[in-house]
Backbone as ProteinMPNN parsed JSONL, in Angstrom:
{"seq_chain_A": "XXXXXXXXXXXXXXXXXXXXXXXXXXXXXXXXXXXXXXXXXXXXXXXXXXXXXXXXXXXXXXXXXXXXXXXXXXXXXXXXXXXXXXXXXXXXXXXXXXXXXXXXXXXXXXXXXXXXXXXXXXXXXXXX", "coords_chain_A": {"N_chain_A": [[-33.776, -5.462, 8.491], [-33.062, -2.845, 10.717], [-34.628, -1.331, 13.481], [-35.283, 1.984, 14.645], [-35.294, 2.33, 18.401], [-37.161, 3.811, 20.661], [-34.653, 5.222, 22.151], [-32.892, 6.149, 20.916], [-31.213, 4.539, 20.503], [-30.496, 1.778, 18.104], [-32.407, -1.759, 17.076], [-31.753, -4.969, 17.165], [-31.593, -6.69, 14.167], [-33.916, -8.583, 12.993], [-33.732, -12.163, 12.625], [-34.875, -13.415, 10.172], [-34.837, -11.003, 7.723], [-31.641, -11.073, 8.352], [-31.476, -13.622, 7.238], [-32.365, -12.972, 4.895], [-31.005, -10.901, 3.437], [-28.509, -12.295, 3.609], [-29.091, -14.103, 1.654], [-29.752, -12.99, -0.677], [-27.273, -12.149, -0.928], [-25.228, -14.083, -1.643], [-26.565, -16.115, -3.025], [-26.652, -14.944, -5.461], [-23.724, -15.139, -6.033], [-23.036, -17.97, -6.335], [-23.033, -18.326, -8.758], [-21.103, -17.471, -10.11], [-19.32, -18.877, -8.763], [-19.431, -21.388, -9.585], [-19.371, -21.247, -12.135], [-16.357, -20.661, -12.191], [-15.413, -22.689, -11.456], [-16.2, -24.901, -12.814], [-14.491, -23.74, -14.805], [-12.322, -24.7, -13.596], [-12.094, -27.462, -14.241], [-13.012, -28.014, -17.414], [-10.465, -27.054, -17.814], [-8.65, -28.776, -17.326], [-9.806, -31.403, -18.572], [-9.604, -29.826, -21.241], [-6.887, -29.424, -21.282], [-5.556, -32.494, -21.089], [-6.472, -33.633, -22.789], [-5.407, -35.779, -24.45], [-5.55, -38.283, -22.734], [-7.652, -37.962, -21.19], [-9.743, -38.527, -22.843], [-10.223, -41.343, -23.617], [-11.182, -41.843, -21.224], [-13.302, -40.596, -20.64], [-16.507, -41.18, -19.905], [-16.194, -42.765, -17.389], [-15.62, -40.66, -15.964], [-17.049, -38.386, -15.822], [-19.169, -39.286, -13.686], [-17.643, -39.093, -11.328], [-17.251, -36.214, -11.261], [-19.461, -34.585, -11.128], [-20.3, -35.793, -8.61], [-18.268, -34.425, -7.461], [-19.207, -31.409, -8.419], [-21.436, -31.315, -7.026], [-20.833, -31.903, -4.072], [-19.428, -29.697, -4.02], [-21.481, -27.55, -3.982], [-22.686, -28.03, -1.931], [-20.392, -27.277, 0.055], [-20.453, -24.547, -0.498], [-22.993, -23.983, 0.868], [-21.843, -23.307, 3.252], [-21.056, -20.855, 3.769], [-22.995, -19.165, 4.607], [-23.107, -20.205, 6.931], [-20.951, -18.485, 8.593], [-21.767, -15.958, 7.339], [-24.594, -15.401, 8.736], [-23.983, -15.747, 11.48], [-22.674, -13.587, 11.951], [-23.146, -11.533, 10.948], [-25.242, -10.664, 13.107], [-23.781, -9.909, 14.784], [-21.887, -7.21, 16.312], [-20.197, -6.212, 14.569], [-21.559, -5.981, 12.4], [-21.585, -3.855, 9.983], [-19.08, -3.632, 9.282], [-18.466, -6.173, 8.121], [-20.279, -6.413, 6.15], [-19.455, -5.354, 4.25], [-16.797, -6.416, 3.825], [-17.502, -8.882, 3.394], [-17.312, -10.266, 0.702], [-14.692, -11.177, 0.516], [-14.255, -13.741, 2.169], [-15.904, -14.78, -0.192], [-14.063, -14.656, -1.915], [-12.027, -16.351, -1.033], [-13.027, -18.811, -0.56], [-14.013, -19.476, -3.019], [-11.538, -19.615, -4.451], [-9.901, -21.759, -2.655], [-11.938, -24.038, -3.076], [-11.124, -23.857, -5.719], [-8.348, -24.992, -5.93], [-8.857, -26.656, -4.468], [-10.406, -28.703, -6.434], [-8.653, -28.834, -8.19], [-6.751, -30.317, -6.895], [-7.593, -32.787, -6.825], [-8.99, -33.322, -8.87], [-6.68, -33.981, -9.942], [-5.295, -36.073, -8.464], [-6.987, -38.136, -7.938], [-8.953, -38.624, -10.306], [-7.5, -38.167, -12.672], [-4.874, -39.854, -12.838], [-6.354, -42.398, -12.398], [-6.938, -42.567, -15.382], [-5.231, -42.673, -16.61], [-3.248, -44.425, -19.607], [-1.748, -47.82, -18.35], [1.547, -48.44, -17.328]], "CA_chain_A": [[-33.809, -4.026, 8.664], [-33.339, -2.545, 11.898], [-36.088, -0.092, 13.584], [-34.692, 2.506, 15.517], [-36.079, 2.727, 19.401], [-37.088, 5.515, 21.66], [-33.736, 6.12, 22.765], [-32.165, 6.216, 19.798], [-30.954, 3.04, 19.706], [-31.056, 0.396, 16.859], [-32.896, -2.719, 17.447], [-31.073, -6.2, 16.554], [-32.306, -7.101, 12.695], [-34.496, -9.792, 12.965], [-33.661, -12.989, 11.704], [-35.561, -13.145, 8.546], [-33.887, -9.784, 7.15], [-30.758, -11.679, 8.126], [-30.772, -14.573, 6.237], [-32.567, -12.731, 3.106], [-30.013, -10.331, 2.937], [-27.256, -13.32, 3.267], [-29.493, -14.999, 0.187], [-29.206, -11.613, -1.449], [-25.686, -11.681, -0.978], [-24.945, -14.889, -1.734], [-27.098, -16.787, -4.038], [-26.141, -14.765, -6.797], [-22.358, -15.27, -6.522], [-23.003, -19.253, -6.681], [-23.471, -18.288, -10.387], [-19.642, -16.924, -10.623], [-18.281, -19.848, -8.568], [-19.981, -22.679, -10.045], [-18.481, -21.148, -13.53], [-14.871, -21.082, -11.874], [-15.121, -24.606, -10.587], [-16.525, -25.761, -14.368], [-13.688, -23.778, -16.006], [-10.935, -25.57, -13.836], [-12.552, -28.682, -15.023], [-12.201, -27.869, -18.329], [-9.039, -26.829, -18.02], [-8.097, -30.1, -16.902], [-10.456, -31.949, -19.749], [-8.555, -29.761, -22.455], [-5.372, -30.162, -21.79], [-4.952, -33.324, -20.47], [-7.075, -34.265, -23.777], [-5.618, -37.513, -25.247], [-5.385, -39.057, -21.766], [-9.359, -37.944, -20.952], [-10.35, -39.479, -24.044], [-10.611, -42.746, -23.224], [-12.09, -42.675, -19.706], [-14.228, -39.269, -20.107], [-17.491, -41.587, -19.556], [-16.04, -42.986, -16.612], [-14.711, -39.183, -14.919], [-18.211, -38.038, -15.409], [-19.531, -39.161, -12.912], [-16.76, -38.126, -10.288], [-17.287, -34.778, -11.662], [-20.598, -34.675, -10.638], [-20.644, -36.12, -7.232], [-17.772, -33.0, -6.988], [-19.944, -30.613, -7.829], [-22.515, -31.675, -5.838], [-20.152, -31.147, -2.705], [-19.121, -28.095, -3.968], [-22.216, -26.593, -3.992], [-22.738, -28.113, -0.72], [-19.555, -26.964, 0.689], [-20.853, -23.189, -1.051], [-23.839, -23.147, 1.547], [-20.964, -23.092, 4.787], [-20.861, -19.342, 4.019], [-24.045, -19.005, 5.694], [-22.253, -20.708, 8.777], [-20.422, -17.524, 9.137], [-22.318, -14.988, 7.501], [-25.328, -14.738, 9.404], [-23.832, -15.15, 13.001], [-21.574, -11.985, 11.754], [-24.304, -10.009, 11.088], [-26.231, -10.842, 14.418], [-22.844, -9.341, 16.171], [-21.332, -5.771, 16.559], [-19.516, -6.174, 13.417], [-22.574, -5.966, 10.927], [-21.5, -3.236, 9.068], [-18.043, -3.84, 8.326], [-18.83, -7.852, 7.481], [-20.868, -6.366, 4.647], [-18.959, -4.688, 3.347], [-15.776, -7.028, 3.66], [-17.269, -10.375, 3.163], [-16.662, -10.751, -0.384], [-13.283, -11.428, 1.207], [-14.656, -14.829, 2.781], [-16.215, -15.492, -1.08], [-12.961, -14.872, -2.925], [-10.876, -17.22, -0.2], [-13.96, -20.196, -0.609], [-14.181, -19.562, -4.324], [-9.874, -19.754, -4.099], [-10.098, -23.106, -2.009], [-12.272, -24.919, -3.907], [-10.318, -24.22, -6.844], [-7.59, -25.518, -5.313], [-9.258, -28.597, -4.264], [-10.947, -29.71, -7.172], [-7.289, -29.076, -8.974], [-5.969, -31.365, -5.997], [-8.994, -33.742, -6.687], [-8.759, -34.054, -9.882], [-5.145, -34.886, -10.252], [-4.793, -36.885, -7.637], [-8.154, -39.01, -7.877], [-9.363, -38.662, -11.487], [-6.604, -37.887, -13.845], [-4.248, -41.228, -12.708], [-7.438, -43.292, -12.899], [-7.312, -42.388, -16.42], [-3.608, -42.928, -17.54], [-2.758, -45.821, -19.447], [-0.854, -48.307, -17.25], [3.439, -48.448, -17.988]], "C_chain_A": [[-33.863, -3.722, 10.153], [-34.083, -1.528, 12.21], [-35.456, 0.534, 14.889], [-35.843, 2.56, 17.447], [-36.111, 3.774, 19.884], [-36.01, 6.23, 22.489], [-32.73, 6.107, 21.969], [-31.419, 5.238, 19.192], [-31.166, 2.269, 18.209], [-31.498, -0.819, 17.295], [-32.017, -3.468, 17.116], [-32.128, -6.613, 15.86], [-32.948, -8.382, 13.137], [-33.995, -10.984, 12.11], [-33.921, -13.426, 9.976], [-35.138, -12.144, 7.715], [-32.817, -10.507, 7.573], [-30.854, -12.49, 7.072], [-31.841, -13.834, 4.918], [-32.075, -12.332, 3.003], [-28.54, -11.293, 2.741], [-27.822, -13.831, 1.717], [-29.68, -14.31, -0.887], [-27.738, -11.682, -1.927], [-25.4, -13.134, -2.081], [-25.039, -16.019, -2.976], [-26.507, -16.628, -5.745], [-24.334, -15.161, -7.674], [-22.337, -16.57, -6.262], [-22.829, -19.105, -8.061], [-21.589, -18.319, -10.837], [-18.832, -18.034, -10.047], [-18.401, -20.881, -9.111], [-19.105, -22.648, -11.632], [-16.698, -21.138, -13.304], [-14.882, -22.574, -11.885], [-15.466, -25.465, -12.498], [-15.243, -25.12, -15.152], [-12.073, -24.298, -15.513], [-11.315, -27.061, -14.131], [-12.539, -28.858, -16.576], [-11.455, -27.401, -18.837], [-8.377, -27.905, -17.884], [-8.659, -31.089, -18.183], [-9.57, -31.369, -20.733], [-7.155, -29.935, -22.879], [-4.4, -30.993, -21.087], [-5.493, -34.335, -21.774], [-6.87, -35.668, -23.759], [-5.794, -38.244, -23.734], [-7.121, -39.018, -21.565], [-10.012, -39.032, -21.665], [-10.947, -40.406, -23.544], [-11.645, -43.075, -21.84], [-13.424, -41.747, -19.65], [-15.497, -39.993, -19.444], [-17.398, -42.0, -17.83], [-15.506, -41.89, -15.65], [-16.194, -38.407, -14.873], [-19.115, -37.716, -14.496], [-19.345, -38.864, -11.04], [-16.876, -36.937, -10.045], [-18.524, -34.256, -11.232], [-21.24, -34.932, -9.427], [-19.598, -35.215, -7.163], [-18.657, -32.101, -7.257], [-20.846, -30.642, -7.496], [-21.881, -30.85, -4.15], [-19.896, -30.098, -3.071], [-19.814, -27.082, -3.457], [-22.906, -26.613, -2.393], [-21.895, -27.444, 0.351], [-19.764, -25.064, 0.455], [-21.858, -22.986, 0.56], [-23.07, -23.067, 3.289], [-20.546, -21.602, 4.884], [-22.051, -18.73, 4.759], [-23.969, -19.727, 7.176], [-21.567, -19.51, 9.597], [-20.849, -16.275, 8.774], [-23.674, -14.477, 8.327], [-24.946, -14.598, 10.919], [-23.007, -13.674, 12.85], [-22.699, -10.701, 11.466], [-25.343, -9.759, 11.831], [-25.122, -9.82, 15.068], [-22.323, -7.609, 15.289], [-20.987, -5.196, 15.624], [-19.837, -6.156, 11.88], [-22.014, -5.238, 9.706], [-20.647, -3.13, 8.725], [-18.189, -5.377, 8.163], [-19.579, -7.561, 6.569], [-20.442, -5.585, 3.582], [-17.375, -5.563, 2.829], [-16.272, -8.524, 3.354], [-17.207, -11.431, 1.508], [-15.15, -11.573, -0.262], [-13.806, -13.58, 1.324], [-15.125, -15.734, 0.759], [-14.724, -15.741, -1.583], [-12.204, -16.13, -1.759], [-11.444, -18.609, -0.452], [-13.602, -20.799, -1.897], [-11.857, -20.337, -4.871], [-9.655, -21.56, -3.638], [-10.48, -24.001, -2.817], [-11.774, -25.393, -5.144], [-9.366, -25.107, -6.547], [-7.673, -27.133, -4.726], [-9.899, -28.965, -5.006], [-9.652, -29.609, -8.076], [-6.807, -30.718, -8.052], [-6.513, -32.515, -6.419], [-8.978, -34.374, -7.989], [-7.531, -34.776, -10.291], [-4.441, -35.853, -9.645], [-5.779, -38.497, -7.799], [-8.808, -39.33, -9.582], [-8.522, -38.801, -11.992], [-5.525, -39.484, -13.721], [-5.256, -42.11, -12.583], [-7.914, -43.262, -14.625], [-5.925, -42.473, -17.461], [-3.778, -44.109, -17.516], [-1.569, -46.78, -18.132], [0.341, -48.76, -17.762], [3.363, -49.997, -18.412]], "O_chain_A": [[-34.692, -4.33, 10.83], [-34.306, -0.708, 11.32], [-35.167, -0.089, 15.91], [-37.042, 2.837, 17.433], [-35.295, 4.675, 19.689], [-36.11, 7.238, 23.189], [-31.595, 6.047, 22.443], [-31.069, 5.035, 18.03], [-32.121, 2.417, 17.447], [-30.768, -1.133, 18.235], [-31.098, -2.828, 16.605], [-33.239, -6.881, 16.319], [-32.228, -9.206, 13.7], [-33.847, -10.793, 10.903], [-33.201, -13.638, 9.001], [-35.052, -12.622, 6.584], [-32.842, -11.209, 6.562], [-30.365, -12.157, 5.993], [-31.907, -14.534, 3.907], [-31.634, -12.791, 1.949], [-27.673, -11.045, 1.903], [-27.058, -13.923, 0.756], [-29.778, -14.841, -1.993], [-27.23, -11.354, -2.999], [-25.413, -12.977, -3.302], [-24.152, -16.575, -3.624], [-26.168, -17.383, -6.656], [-23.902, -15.329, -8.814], [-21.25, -16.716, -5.702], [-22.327, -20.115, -8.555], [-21.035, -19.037, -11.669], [-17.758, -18.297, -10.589], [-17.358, -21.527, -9.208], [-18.458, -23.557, -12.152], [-15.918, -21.557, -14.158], [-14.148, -23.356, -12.491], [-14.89, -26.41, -13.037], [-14.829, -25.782, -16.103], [-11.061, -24.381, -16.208], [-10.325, -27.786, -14.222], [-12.03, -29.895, -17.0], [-11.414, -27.185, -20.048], [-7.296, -27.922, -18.475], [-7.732, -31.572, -18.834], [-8.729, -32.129, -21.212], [-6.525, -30.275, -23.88], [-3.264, -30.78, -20.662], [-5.126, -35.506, -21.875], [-7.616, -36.547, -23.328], [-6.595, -39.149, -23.964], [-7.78, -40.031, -21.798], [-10.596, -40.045, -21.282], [-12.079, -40.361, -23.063], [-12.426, -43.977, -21.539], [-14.382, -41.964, -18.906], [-15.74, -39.522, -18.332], [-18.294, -41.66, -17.057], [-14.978, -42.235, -14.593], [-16.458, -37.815, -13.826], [-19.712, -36.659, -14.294], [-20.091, -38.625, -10.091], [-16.698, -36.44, -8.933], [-18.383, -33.079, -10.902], [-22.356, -34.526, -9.106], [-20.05, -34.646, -6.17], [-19.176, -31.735, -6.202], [-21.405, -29.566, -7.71], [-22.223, -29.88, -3.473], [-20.202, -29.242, -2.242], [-19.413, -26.113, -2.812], [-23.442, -25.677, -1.8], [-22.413, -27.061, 1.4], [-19.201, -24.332, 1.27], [-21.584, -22.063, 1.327], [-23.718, -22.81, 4.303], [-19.867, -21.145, 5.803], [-21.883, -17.761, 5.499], [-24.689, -19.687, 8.175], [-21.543, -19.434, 10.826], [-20.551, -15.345, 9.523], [-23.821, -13.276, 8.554], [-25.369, -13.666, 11.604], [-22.869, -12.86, 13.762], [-22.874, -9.509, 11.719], [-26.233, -8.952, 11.56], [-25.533, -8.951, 15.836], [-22.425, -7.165, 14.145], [-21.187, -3.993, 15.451], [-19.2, -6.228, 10.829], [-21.939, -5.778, 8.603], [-20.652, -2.506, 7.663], [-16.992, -5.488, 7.896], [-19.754, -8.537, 5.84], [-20.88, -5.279, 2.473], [-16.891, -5.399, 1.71], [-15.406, -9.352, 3.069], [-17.114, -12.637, 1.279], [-14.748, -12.467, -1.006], [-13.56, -14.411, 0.45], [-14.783, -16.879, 0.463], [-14.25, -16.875, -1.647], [-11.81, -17.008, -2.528], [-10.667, -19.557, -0.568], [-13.142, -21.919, -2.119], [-11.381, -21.304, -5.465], [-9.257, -22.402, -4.443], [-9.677, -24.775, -3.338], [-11.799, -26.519, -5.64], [-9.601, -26.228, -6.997], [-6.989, -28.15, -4.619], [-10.424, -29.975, -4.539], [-9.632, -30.547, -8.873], [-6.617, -31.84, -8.522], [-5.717, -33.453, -6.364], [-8.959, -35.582, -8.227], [-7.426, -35.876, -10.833], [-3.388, -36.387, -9.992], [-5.321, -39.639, -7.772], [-9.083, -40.503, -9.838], [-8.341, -40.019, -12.0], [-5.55, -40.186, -14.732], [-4.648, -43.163, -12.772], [-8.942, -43.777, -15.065], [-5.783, -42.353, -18.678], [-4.13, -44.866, -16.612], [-0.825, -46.277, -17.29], [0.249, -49.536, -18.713], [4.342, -50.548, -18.914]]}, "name": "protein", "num_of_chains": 1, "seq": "XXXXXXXXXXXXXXXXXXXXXXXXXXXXXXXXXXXXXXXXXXXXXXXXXXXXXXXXXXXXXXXXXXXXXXXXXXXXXXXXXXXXXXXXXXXXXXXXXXXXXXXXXXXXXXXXXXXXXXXXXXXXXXXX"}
């Protein structure tokens, strides 16, 4: 929160109101990406079916050390949201940085598609 001064100024938000309002922002839409990232996973599990089959025990645990990084690679939005709301640009970065989620949330899809088909899914085809 910023506290206005005696010359009408605005102070610069303190840290602590930064990053709770980033963990405001933020935290909650882990919930919506974590369910993207699980439903291109089983999108890939259903209809790649008969081929899964056989190895699912063994893709498991790939799947798992991915979303691990994922969720790791999730907290690099606090790399750029709180220096953005230290600078000039506070009040349009909160209002635009959904922008930054949808492009992450976008990405990741994108790379656990890449990830899986490249790294999982041919570790799981019979061999010619």
């Amino acid at each position: 929160m910023q506290t206005p001064l005696s010359n009408g100024a605005m102070a610069a938000p303190q840290l602590r109101d930064l990053v709770d309002d980033a963990l405001r922002y933020w935290e909650p839409r882990r919930i919506a990406y974590n369910l993207v990232l699980t439903c291109v996973c089983l999108g890939w599990l259903v209809f790649t079916w008969p081929h899964f089959r056989a190895a699912l025990l063994t893709a498991l645990l790939p799947l798992f050390v991915l979303a691990v990084l994922a969720n790791v690679c999730y907290c690099a939005a606090y790399v750029v949201d709180i220096p953005m709301q230290y600078s000039s640009f506070r009040a349009p970065w909160r209002r635009w940085r959904w922008g930054l989620w949808l492009a992450g949330m976008l990405f990741a899809a994108i790379l656990a598609c890449y990830w899986i088909a490249d790294e999982i899914y041919p570790a799981v085809l019979p061999a010619p």
